[in-house]
C-alpha positions, 0 to 999 in steps of 0.5 A: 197737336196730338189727335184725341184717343177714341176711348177704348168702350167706344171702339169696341162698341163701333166695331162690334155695330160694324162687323155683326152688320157685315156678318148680316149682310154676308148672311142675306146676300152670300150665305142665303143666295148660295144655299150655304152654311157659315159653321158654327152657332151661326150655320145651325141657325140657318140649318134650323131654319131651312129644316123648320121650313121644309118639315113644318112650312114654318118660318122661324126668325133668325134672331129667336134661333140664334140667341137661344143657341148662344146661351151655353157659350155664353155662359161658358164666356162668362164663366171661363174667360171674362165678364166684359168680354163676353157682355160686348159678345152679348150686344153682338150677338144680339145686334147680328141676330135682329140685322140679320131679320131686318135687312132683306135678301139681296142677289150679288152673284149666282156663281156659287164659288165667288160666293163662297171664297168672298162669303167666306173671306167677309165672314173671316173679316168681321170675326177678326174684327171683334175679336181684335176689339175685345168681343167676340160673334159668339156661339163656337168662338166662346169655345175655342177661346176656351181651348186656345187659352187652356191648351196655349194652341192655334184652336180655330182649325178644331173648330173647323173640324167640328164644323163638319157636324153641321155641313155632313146633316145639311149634305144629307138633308139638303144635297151634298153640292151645298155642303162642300161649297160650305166647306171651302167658305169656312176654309176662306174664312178660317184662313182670314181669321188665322191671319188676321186674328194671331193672339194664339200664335206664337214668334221666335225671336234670335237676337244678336245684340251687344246690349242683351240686358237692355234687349231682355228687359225691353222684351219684357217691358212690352210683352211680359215675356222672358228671355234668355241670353246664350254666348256665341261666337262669331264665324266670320269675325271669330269674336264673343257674341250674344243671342237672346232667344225670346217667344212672345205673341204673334201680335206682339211681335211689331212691337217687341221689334220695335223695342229691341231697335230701340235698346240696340239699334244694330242689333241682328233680329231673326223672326221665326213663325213657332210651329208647336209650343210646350211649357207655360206661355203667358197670355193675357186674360179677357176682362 
């Protein structure tokens, strides 16, 4: 008896609920306990706040911060890459930002370090969450899906760069100890994300098949990519053969795997992690 499907709106919703409640907990245990700053929409935010805080004696709540901040990328999302993609971004950031001023600030640990390794590894977590549902958390993500989907490239490293914007006024402001511990939150966090999230990174596929039409048009079936058929010739065995060499999407690649042993299954697949990528690439446009 076959499970029943859990519709994909009602996943998605699941999973954005899920990770902007991980991203509030991370920001009231980790990120306020160490004195650090996420990166993004969300670590000018608390950059704010403190600054209102130690200039005015002002306290400002996160969510009025954070949704005002989060009306350019917005309506960048709306604007450049899709209309349900960027409205399950809109419940997330609001859902984060008003957890965020509810659940009350929580000491795990003290050491600084733990904290920004397990901080950074969390917050790495829940964004590769939504963004594997079909939403996003928001602020500088609507950018670097922009510039990923433009550039076809990895873009999260630049936003990592950008990021040092934001860690430099907090190291002048509130001491430089703080700043570098941000950074290697935000490297932990990238890092998860990097593996976690692959819709912009790319797999080269070498096939030796004896069916390489069948293998061409299941790659096709089940990416969208082409493929193209080269003559070769066995060393060992000094007979004809034929390679099909394809790039398709990292997160494709299981599945591409799975159709090619499906139209050959003695076929000889080599999966090889693309380092650079010029030329059109399909990629699939948010809803």
């Amino acid at each position: 008896m076959m499970k029943p499907k859990i519709p994909k709106t009602i996943f998605t919703l699941l999973a954005v609920t899920v990770a902007a409640f991980l991203m509030a907990l991370n920001t009231k245990t980790f990120v306020n306990t160490g004195g650090l700053y996420p990166g993004g929409i969300t670590g000018l935010t608390i950059l704010l706040q403190r600054v209102f805080q130690m200039t005015l004696h002002v306290s400002i709540p996160f969510s009025i911060i954070n949704i005002l901040l989060n009306i350019v990328p917005v309506y960048i999302g709306f604007r450049y890459i899709g209309k349900q993609f960027t409205a399950y971004s809109c419940i997330m950031i609001v859902l984060n930002s008003f957890f965020t001023d509810l659940i009350p600030d929580h000491i795990i640990t003290q050491d600084v370090l733990l904290i920004s390794i397990f901080g950074g590894i969390i917050n790495g977590f829940a964004i590769s969450l939504c963004l594997n549902s079909g939403a996003t958390s928001g602020g500088t993500d609507f950018i670097s899906i922009y510039l990923s989907e433009k550039s076809n490239m990895d873009s999260f490293y630049i936003i990592l760069g950008l990021n040092a914007v934001i860690l430099c006024i907090a190291g002048f402001l509130f001491g430089w100890d703080k700043a570098l511990y941000s950074i290697l939150f935000q490297y932990a966090s990238t890092t998860i994300l990097h593996f976690l999230y692959k819709k912009f990174q790319q797999s080269t596929f070498f096939i030796v098949t004896n069916q390489p039409e069948r293998v061409c048009q299941e790659i096709y079936r089940v990416s969208n990519h082409g493929a193209t058929i080269l003559e070769g010739k066995g060393s060992y065995e000094h007979c004809e053969r034929n390679v099909v060499y394809s790039v398709v999407s990292a997160a494709q690649a299981k599945k591409v795997i799975h159709a090619i042993k499906t139209a050959d299954p003695n076929a000889f697949i080599n999966e090889v992690k693309t380092q650079k990528l010029s030329g059109h690439f399909y990629l699939p446009k948010e809803k």
